[in-house]
C-alpha positions as CSV (number, residue, x, y, z in Angstrom):
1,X,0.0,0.0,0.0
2,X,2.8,1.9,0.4
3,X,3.5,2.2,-3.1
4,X,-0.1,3.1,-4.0
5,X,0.0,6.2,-1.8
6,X,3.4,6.9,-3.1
7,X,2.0,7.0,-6.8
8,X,-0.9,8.5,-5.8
9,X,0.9,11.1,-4.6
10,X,2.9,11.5,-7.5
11,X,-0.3,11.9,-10.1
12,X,-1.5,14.3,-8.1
13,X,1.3,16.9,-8.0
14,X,1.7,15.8,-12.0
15,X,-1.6,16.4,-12.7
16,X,-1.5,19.8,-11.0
17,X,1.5,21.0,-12.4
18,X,0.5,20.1,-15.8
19,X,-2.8,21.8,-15.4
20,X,-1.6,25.0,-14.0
21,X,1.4,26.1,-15.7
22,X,0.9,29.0,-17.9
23,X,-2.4,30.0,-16.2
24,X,-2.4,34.3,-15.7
25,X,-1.2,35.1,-12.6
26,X,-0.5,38.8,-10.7
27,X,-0.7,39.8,-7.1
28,X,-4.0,40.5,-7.1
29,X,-5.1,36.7,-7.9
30,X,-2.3,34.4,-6.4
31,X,-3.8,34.0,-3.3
32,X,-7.2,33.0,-5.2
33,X,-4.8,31.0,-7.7
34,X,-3.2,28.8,-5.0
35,X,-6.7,28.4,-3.1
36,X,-8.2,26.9,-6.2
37,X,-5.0,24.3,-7.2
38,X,-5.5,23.6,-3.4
39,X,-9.1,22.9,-3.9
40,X,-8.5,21.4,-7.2
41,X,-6.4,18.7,-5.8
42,X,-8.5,18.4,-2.3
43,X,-11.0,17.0,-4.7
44,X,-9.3,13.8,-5.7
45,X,-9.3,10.5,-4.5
46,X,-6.7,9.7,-1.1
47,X,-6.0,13.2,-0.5
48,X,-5.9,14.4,2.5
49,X,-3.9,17.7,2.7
50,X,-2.2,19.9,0.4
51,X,-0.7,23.2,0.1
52,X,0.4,25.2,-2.6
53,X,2.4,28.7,-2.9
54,X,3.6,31.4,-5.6
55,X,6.5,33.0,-4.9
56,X,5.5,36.4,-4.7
57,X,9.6,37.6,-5.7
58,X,9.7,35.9,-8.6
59,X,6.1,36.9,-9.8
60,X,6.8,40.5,-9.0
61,X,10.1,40.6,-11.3
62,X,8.0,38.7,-14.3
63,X,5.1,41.0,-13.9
64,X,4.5,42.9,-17.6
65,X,3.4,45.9,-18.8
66,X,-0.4,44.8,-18.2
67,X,0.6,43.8,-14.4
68,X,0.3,40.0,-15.1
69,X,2.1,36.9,-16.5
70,X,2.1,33.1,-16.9
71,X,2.6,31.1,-14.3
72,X,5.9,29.1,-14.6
73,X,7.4,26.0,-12.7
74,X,10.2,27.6,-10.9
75,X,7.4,30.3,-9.1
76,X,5.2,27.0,-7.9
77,X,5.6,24.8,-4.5
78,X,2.9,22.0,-4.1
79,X,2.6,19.7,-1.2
80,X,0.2,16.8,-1.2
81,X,-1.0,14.5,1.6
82,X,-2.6,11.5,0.8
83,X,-3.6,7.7,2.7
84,X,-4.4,4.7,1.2
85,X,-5.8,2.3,3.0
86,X,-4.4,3.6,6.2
87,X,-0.7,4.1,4.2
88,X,0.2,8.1,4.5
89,X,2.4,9.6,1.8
90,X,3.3,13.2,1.4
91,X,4.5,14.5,-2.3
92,X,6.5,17.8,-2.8
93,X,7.1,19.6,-5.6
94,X,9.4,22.3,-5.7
95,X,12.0,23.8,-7.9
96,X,15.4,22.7,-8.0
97,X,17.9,25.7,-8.7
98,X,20.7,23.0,-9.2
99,X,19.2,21.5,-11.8
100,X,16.9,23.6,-13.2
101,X,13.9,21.5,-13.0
102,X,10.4,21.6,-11.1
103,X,11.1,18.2,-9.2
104,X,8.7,16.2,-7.3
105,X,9.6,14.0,-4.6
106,X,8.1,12.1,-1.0
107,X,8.5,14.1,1.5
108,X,11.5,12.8,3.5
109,X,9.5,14.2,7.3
């Protein structure tokens, strides 16, 4: 079971990400933004927390002339909580500056 929270884990920041990127975002709707990706995923099966934040720096040095732009993986932090079956897992997803790269991974808590 184990695994099966794991993966569920997994889909759900993958199917958040994927949904999400490249949606119009500004400081007047981030807060609203990450309250709906927080509701979106809520909705799904096994989860039982998540959390999800824009980084408000990088959004205000991307902002254009029209005081909005696209959401982009390295502004996004997701954290899902699920249980299967009474197996907990906990899936992060967060951008690596090493490597460039919106990674997700289990929590390690």
């Amino acid at each position: 079971m184990k695994e099966i929270a794991a993966f569920e884990a997994g889909i759900k920041l993958g199917a958040l990400f994927h949904q999400f990127i490249g949606v119009p975002v500004s400081h007047e709707n981030a807060g609203i933004l990450e309250r709906a990706m927080e509701s979106c995923i809520k909705l799904q099966p096994y989860v039982v927390n998540a959390e999800v934040r824009i980084d408000r720096k990088k959004l205000s040095k991307r902002l254009s002339g029209f005081n909005y732009c696209s959401l982009e993986g390295d502004m996004l932090y997701a954290r899902v909580e699920v249980e299967v079956d009474g197996c907990k897992a906990t899936g992060v997803l967060k951008w690596d500056e090493k490597k460039k790269y919106p990674l997700m991974s289990l929590a390690t808590e």
